[in-house]
N, C-alpha and C positions, 0 to 999 in steps of 0.2 A: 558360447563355449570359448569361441577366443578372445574374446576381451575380457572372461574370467580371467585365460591363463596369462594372457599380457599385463593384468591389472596385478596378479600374482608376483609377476618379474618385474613389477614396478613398471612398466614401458607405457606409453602412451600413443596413442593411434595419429595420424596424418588425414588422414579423413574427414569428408565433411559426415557429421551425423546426422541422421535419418530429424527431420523436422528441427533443422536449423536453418530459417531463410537468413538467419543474420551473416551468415557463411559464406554467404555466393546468393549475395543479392540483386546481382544481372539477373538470371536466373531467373527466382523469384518473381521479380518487376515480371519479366516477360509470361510469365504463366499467368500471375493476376491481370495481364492487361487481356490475354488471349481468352481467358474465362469469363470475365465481365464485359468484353465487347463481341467476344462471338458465341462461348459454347452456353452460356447462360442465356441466349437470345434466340437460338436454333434447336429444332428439332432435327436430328438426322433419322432418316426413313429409309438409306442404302446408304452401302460405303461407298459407291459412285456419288451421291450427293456432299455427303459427306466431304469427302474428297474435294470436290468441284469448288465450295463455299469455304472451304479451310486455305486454298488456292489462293480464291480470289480475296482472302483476308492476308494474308501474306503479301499476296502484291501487294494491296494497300500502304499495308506496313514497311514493306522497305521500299519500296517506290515513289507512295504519293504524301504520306504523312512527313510534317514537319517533325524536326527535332529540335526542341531550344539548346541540346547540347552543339547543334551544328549548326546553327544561326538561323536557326527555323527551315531549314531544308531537309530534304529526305535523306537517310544512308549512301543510297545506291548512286546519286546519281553526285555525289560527293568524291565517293570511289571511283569513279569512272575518271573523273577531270585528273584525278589524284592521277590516276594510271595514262591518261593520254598525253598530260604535260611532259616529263621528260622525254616521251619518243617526238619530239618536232622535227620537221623534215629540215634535211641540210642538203643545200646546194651544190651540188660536184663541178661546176662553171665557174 
């Protein structure tokens, strides 16, 4: 109903539409990667398991996996250096 009436006014939407991974294909990547290496591999039997193994795919994922965009090292641990380098201690002596 409202993109009739917007289509009406001639106006055009800012929005990503509904099955466009070409739109935000961060996104995208990150669903296909989550669905072909865990949810297509597991049975969940509780949402306590569930939970538990979706966890421990996530650490995985930002902790131990390389990324060729970061020279083959993990997010997390890229971030950290990022953030510990400007606090170096200065000497009051």
């Amino acid at each position: 109903m409202l993109r009739e009436w917007l289509r009406k006014l001639n106006i055009g939407t800012l929005f990503i539409e509904p099955g466009s991974p070409w739109e935000n294909g961060y996104v995208e990547s990150f669903n296909g990667r989550m669905r072909d290496e865990l949810l297509d591999w597991e049975i969940f039997y509780t949402l306590k398991e569930a939970r538990h193994l979706i966890e421990m795919w996530r650490c995985e994922y930002n902790h131990i996996r390389p990324y060729s965009s970061l020279g083959y090292k993990p997010p997390t641990p890229a971030a950290r250096i990022a953030v510990q380098e400007p606090f170096q201690a200065v000497s009051l002596t």
